[in-house]
N, C-alpha and C positions, 0 to 999 in steps of 0.2 A: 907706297902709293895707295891712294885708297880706294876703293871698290871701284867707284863709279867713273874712275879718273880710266883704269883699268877700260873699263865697259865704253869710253870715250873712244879710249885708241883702237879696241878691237873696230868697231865703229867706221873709226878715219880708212883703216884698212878694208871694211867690206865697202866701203863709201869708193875709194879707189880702185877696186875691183869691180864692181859694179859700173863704175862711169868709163873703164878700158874694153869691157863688154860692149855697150853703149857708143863707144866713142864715134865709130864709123856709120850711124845711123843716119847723120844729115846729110850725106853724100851715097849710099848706099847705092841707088839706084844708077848714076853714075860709073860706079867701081864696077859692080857687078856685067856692066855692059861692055866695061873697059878689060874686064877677065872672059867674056866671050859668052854670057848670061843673055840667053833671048827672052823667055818667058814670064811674067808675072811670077807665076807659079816657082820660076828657077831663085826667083829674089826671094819670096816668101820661103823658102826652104833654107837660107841661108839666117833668117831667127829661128826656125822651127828645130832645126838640127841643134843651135846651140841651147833652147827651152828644150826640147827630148833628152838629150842627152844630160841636164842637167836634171828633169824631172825624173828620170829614172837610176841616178847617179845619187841622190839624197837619199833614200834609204839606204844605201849602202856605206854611205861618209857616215850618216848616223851610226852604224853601230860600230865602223872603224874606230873615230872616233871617243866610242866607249873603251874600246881593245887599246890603240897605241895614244892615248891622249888627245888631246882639241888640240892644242898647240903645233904638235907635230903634223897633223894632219893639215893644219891651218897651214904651216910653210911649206908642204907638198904642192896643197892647192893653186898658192901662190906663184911658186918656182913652175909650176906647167901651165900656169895664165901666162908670164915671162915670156914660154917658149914655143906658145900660140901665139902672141903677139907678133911677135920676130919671124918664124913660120909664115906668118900675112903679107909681110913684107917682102917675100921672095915671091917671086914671079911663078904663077903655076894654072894649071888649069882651074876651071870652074869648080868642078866636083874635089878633086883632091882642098879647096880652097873649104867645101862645104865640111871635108871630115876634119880639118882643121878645126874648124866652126865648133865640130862638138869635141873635139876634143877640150876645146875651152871653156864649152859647159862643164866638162867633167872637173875640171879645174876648178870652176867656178862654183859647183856644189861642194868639194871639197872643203872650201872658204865659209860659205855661206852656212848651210847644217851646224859645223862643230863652234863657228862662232856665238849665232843665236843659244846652243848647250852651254857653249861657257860664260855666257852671260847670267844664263839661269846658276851655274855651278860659282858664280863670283858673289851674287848677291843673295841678302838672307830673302826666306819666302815673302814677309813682309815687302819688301822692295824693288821684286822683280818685275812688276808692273811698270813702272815709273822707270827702269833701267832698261827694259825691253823699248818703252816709248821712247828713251834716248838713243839707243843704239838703233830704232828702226827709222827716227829723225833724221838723224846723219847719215846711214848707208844707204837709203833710198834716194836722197837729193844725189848721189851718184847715177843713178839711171837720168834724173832729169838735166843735169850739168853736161853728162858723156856727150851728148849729140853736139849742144854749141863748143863747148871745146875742141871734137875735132873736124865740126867745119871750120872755125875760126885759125885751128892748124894749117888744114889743109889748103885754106884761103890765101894764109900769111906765103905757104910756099910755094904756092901755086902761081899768086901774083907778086908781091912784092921781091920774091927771092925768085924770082924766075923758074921754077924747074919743072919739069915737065910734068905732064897730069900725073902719070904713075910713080913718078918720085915725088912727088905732095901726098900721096895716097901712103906712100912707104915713109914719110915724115910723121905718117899720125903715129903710124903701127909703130915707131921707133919709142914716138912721145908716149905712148902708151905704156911699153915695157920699160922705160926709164920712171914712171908714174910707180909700178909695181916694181921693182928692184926698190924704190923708198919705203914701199909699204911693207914688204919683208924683212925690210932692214930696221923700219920699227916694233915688229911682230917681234922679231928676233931678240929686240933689245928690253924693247918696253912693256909686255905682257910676263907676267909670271901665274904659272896654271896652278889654282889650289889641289893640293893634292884630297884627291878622294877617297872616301872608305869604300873598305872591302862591303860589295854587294852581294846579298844575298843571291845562288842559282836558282833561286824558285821562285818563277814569273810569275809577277803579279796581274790580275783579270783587270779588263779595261773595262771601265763601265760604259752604261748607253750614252749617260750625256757627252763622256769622252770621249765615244764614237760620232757624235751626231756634231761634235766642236770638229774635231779630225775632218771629214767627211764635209763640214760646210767650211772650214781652212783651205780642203784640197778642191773642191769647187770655185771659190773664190780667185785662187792660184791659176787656175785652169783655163777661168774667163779671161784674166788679162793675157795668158798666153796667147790664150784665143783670139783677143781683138789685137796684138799687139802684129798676132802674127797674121791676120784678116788684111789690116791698113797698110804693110810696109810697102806689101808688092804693086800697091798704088798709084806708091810715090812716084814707080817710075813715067807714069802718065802725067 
């Protein structure tokens, strides 16, 4: 298979990860009232926990990721997105529901970190640009899809399938983890990690522009956290 076909699928699967994150966005305000959530503040903590724990989870996956491979780390990530998902579906309090939340960041950084590496590690320097812009085309139309797919879920079973609000709610979280059990199942099948050379122990010095690209990356990141997580608790108004 050839590089890019490679850099496709990792892609399909952060695109899938991404949009099961997402998924429960259009209803949120809803669920959360229906799990016993008064507060603005109590909704907006339910992205905030799963962006924190995600934000502070990516350094970490980065350098795992160097140690036990992208790949393996790639299907950790995955199999405890699976079991976040399913976790949602069970009937539980508010806050237990929030540490769920992050634990699905964690998950989620796990996916997202070693995949973005191994797209750089699949393609030569020459073409990592252009491979970056595919894999960041496809994984991010997951954040934009997640919302209408699971009100469109939740809609389907809420009305035409009769079931009551908290089982439409538990039909997303299901569709969700059936979304990801494909996605691991393609990771599993259809990614092959090139194997890497032996690196040298002696850390190389990061220059300033590398610092000042870093540093406006992690700003960048920061903001959309920030409005993403300003707006949610709105909704419920």
């Amino acid at each position: 298979m050839r590089a890019i076909l490679h850099v496709a699928v990792i892609a399909v699967a952060a695109f899938i990860v991404n949009a099961s994150s997402s998924i429960m966005t259009s209803f949120l305000p809803v669920y959360a009232q229906s799990m016993g959530a008064q507060l603005g503040v109590e909704i907006g903590l339910f992205t905030s926990m799963f962006l924190l724990s995600r934000i502070f989870m990516n350094y970490y996956s980065g350098i795992r990721s160097d140690r036990i491979g992208r790949k393996r780390l790639i299907v950790i990530g995955i199999t405890i997105c699976i079991a976040s998902s399913l976790l949602l579906a069970v009937p539980m309090g508010w806050y237990l529901i929030l540490c769920v939340r992050a634990i699905q960041g964690i998950g989620s950084s796990m996916v997202w970190t070693p995949s973005t590496a191994l797209v750089g590690d699949l393609m030569p320097k020459g073409r990592r640009g252009f491979a970056m812009a595919v894999y960041n085309s496809i994984s991010m139309v997951g954040w934009v899809l997640g919302p209408g797919l699971g009100g469109s879920v939740q809609w389907y079973f809420r009305n035409p399938a009769a079931l009551t609000l908290e089982g439409s709610f538990q039909a997303v979280f299901y569709t969700s983890a059936l979304l990801q059990v494909a996605a691991l199942a393609v990771v599993l099948v259809a990614i092959r990690e090139p194997a890497r050379a032996e690196e040298s122990e002696t850390k190389m010095p990061i220059d300033r522009s590398l610092r000042r690209s870093l540093a406006a990356m992690s700003l960048l990141v920061f903001s959309f956290a920030l409005i993403v997580a300003l707006i949610e608790p709105l909704l419920v108004y």
